[in-house]
C-alpha positions in Angstrom: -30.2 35.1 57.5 -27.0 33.2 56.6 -29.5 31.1 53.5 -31.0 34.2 52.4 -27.3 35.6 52.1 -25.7 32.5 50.4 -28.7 32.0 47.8 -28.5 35.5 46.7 -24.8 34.8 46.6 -24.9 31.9 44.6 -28.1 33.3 42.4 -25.5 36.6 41.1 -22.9 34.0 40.7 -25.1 32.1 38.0 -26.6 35.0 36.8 -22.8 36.6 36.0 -21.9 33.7 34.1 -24.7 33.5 32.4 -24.1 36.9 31.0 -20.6 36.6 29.7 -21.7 33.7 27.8 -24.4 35.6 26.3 -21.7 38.4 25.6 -19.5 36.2 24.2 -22.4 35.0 21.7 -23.1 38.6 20.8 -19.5 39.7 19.9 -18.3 40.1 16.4 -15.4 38.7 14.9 -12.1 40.8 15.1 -11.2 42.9 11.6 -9.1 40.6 9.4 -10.0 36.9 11.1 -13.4 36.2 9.6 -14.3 33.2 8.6 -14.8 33.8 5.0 -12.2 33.2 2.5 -9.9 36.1 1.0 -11.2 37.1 -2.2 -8.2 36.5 -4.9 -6.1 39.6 -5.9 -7.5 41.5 -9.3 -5.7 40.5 -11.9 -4.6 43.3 -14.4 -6.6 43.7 -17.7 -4.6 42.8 -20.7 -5.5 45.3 -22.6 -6.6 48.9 -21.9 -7.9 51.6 -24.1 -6.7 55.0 -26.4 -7.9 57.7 -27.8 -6.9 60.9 -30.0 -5.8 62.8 -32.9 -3.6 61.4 -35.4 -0.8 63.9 -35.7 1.5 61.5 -38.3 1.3 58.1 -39.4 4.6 55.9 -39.7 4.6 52.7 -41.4 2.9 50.5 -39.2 3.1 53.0 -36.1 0.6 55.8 -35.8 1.5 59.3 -33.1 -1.6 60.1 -31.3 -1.5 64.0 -29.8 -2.2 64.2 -26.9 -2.5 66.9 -23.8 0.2 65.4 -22.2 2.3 64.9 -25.3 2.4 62.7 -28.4 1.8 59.1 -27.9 3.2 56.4 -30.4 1.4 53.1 -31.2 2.6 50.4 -32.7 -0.3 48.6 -34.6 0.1 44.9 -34.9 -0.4 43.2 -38.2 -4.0 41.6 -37.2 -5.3 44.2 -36.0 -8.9 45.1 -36.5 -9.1 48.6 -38.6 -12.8 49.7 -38.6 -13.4 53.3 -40.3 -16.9 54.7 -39.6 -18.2 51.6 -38.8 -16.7 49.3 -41.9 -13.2 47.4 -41.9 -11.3 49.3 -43.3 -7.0 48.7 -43.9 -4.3 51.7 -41.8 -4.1 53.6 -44.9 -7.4 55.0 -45.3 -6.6 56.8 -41.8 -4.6 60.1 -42.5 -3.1 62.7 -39.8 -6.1 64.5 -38.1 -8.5 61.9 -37.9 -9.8 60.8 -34.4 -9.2 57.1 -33.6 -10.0 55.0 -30.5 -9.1 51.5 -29.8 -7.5 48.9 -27.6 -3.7 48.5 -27.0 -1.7 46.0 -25.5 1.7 46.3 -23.7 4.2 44.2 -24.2 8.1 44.5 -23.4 7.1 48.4 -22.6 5.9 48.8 -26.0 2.2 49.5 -26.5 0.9 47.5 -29.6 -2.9 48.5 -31.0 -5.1 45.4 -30.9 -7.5 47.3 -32.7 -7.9 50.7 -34.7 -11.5 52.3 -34.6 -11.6 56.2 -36.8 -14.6 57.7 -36.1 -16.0 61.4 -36.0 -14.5 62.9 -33.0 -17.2 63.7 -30.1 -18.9 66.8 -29.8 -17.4 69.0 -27.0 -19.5 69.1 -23.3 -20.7 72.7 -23.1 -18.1 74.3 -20.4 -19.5 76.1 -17.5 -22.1 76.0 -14.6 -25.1 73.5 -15.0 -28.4 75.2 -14.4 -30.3 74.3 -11.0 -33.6 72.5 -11.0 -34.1 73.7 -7.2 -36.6 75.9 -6.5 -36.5 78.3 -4.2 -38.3 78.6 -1.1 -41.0 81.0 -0.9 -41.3 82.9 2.3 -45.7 83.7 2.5 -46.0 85.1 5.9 
């Protein structure tokens, strides 16, 4: 009686430690300590985009309306003008026109990289989007 009770004794012992080393195996690693390295921090773009009406042209400085107010742009002096697709120079663009283009800030100051008038974009149609969903049919 005494071997029967000692080898089922010593058979859960292996049998337990057998399992938390499989359990160890099977775990994941802990949130923040992987193994892989931290990708680098995003580094900020340079330059970022603008868009709008021309309400007055300045010199070298165009105002751009906006919803949120008027906007002024200084436009550097390489600066690539393009008017409807062809280079074009800052005084072919008059108040009212629609321009796009990239800016770049510098000492708080945003200074136009590059000037693009085209024909403003047709407005999105405002209001609900019809449903393609059709509707159950009930044919009892």
């Amino acid at each position: 009686m005494k071997k029967i009770i000692t080898a089922l004794l010593s058979m859960a012992i292996v049998l337990g430690v057998a399992q938390v080393n499989l359990g160890a195996a099977d775990k994941k690693p802990e949130k923040g300590k992987s193994d892989k390295k931290k990708a680098a921090p995003k580094k900020k773009r340079d330059t970022y985009p603008y868009r709008g009406i021309i309400g007055e042209i300045d010199g070298n400085k165009i105002i751009i309306k906006q919803k949120s107010g008027n906007r002024t742009i200084v436009v550097s002096e390489g600066a690539k003008v393009t008017i409807d697709g062809k280079k074009g120079k800052l005084g072919d663009i008059k108040a009212g026109d629609y321009v796009t283009g990239q800016v770049k800030k510098t000492d708080g100051k945003e200074s136009a990289i590059s000037v693009y008038k085209k024909d403003k974009p047709a407005a999105k149609p405002k209001g609900k989007k019809p449903t393609t969903k059709k509707k159950k049919t009930d044919d009892k």
